[in-house]
C-alpha positions as a printed Julia matrix, in Angstrom:
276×3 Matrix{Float64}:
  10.81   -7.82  -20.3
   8.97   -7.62  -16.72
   5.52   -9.02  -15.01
   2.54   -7.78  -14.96
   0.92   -6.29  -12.81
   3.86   -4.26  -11.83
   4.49   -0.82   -9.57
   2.75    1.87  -11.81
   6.25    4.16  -12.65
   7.84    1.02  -14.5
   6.06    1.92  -17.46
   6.85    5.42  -16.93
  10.93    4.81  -16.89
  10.47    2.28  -19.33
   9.03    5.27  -21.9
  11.0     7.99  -20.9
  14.39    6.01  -21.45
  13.29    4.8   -25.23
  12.65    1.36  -23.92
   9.62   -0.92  -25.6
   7.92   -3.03  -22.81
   7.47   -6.39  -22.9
   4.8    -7.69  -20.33
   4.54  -11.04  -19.31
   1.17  -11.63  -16.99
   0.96  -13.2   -13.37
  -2.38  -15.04  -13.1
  -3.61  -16.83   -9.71
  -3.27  -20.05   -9.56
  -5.6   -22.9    -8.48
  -3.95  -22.78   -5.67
  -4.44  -18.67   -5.25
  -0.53  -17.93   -5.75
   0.4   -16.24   -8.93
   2.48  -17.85  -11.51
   3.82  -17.1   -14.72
   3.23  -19.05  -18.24
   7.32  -19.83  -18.71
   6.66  -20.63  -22.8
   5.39  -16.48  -22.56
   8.27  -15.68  -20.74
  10.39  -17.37  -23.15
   8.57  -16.01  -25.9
   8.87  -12.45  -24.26
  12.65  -12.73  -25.35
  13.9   -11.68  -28.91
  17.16  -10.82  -30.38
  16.21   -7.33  -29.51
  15.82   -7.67  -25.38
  18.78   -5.86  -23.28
  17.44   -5.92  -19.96
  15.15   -7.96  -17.86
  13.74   -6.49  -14.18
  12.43   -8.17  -12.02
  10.32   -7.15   -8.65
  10.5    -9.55   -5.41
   8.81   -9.52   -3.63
   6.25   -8.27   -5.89
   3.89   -5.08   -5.91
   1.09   -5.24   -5.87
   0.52   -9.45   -5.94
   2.69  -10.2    -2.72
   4.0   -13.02   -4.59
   7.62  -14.09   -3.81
   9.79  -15.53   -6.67
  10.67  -18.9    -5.68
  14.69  -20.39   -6.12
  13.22  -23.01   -9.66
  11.49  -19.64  -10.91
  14.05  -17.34  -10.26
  16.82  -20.21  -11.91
  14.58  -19.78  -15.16
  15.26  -16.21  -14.77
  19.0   -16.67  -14.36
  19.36  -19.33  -17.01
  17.69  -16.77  -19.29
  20.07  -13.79  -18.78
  23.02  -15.56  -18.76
  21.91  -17.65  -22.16
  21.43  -14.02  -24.2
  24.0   -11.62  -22.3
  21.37   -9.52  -20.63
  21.63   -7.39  -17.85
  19.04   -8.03  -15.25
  17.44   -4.96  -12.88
  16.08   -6.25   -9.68
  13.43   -4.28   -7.66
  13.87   -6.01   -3.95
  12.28   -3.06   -1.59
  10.36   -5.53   -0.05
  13.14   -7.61    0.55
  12.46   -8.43    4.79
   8.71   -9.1     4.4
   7.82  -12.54    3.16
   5.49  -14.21    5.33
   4.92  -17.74    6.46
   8.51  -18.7     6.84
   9.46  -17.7     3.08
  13.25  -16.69    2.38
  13.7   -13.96    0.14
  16.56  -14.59   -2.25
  18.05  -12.02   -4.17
  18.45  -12.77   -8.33
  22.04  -11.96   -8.06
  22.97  -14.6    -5.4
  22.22  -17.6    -8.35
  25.2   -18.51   -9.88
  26.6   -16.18  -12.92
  24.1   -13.54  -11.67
  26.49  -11.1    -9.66
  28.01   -9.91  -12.72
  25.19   -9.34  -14.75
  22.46   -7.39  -12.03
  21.83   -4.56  -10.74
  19.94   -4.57   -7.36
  17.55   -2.02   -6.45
  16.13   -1.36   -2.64
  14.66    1.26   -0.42
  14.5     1.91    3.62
  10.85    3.25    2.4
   8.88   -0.21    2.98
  11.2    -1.46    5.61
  10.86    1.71    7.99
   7.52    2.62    7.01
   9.0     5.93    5.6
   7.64    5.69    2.05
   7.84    9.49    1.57
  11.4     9.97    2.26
  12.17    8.52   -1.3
  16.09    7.05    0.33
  17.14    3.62   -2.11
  20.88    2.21   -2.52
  21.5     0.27   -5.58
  24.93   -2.24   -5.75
  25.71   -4.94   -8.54
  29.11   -4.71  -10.61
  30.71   -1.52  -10.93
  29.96   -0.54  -14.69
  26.16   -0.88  -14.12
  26.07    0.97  -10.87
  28.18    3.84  -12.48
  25.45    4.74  -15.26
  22.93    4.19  -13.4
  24.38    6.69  -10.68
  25.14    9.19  -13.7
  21.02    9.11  -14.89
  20.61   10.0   -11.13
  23.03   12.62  -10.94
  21.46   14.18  -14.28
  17.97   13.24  -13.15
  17.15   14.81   -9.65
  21.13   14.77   -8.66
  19.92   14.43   -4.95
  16.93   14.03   -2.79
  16.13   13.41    1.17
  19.66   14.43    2.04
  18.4    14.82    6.27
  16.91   11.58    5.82
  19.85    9.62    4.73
  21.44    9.31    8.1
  18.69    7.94    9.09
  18.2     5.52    6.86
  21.46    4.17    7.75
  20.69    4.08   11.57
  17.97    1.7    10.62
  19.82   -0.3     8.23
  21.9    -0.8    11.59
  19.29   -1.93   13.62
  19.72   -5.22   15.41
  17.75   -8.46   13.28
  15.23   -8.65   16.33
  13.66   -5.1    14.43
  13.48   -6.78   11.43
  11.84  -10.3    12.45
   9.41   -7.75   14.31
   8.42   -5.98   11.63
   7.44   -9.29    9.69
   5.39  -10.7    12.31
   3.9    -7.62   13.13
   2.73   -7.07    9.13
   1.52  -10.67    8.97
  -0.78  -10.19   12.23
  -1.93   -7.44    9.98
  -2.24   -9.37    6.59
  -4.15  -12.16    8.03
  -6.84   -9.87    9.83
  -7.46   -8.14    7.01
  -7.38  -11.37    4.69
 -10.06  -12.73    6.93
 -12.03   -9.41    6.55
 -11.85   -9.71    2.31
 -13.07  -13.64    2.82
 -15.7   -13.06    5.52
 -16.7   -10.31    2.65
 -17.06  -12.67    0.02
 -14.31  -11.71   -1.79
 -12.25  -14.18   -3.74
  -8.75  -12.94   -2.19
  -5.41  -14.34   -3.42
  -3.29  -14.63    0.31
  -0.17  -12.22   -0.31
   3.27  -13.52    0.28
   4.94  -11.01    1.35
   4.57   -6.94    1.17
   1.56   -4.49    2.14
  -1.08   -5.19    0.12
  -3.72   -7.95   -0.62
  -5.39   -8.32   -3.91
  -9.03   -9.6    -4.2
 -11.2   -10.06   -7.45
 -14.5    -8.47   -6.89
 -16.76  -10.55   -8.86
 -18.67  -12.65   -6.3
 -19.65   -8.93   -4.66
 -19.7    -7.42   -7.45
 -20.69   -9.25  -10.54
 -19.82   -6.68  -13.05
 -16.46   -6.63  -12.39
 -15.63   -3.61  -13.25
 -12.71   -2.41  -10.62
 -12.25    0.82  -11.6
 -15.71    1.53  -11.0
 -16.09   -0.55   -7.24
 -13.2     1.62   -6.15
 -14.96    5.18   -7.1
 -18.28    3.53   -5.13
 -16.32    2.22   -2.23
 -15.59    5.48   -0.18
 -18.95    6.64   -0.52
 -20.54    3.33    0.35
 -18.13    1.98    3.02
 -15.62    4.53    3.86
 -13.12    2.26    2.75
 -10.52    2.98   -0.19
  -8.83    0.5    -2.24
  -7.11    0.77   -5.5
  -8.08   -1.13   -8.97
  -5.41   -2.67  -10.22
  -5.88   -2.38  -14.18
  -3.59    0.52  -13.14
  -0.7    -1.9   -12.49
  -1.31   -3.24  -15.9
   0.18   -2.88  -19.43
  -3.06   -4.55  -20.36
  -5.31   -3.53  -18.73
  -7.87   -6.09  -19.02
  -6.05   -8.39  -17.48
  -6.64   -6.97  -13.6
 -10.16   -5.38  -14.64
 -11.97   -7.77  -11.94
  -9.33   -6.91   -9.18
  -8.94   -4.29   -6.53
  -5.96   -3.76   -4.01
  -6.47   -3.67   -0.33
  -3.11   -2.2     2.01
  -2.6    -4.0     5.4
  -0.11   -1.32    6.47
  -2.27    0.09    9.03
  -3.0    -0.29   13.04
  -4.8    -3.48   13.42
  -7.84   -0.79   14.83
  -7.96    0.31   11.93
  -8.17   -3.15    9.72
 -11.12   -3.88   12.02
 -12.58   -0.6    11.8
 -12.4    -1.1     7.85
 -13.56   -5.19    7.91
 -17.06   -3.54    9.92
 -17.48   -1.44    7.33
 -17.13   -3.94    4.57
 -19.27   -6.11    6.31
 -22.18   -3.17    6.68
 -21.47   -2.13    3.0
 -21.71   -5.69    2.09
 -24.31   -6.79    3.96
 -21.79   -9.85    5.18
């Protein structure tokens, strides 16, 4: 069981180790932050579930699970006996004074996750491919053997220096956040002065935006194949981040990763394209 929309290899993993997905959707709010339907959640689970994984902060909504959601969660796996697989690679950017707290910190939970991350968000060295996974000892141990039998190892130079930036001093850190929410909200103010409807990320790289009041059709997958050639500007539709697709049809993703020349370079463009 797992959210939609989620990073596109879940479903991937999901296949390839004999798994059946069981999606349960985000929608935006009223209030433009996603939430979950926690009757579908419930429903999600049968007598059949063995695992439950969970990504916060999420890709690609920015939304950050909060402590009451995140209890459900908890009171969930430890109800059935599951095991619970947490994708946290986004774990120091929530914005706006939001606290990240890891799944396996609730009470009960330490025993029953395993907790995924990655220097490739933190450092800005996506590429490099360099994670660390910890939770209790059986769970790390087969899920260290599928490695080994997988791609046994990968980045090897880069994993010394991965670990000099895991040591870097909390001021790097704190940095990095502020410096990626100057970034957010200048390109957030771009979508908006667009006319896009754009749900405010909470954390991560990327804002979300649903195209409709541009772009009446709605059809995503379409506005992104239009967008280079009309703007310069790429995004990516997220139906892809969907089990069900129709469900993100009307949205596109927008990354804030960039120089903030760059986010103003792309906002002028938008605007021309737009006629904003």
């Amino acid at each position: 069981v797992l959210f939609e929309p989620m990073y596109d290899s879940y479903q991937a993993c999901i296949a390839l180790a004999g798994g059946v997905l069981k999606p349960v959707v985000l929608r935006p709010g009223d209030d433009g932050r996603y939430e979950f339907d926690r009757d579908e959640f419930r429903q999600a689970i049968s007598p059949r579930t063995k695992l439950i994984l969970l990504n916060t902060p999420h890709n690609p909504t920015g939304k950050v699970f909060t402590r009451d959601e995140l209890q459900l969660i908890a009171d969930i796996v430890l109800d059935r006996e599951l095991v619970a697989v947490t994708d946290e690679v986004y774990e120091h950017l929530p914005f706006d004074g939001r606290r990240h707290i890891p799944l396996s910190t609730l009470p009960g939970m330490a025993d029953r996750t395993l907790t995924i991350s990655s220097g490739g968000k933190t450092f800005h060295t996506t590429g490099w491919k360099i994670g660390w996974m910890s939770g209790p000892r059986e769970l790390v141990t087969a899920a260290r053997t599928a490695k080994q039998f997988l791609s046994f190892v990968n980045g090897a130079p880069f994993q010394p220096a991965i670990a000099v930036g895991l040591g870097l001093p909390d001021s790097y850190f704190e940095q990095l956040r502020t410096n990626l929410q100057t970034a957010r909200d200048r390109l957030v103010a771009a979508l908006v002065g667009v006319g896009f409807s754009t749900y405010v990320p909470e954390a991560s790289y990327f804002a979300t935006v649903d195209i409709r009041p541009v772009d009446p059709a709605g059809d995503g997958m379409e506005f992104c194949r239009r967008l280079p050639h009309a703007c310069g500007v790429v995004a990516v539709p997220n139906e892809v981040f969907y089990a069900r697709p129709e469900f993100g049809r009307h949205m596109v993703r927008f990354a804030y990763c960039k120089q903030l020349s760059v986010i103003d370079a792309a906002a002028e463009a938008l605007s021309a394209g737009f006629g904003a």
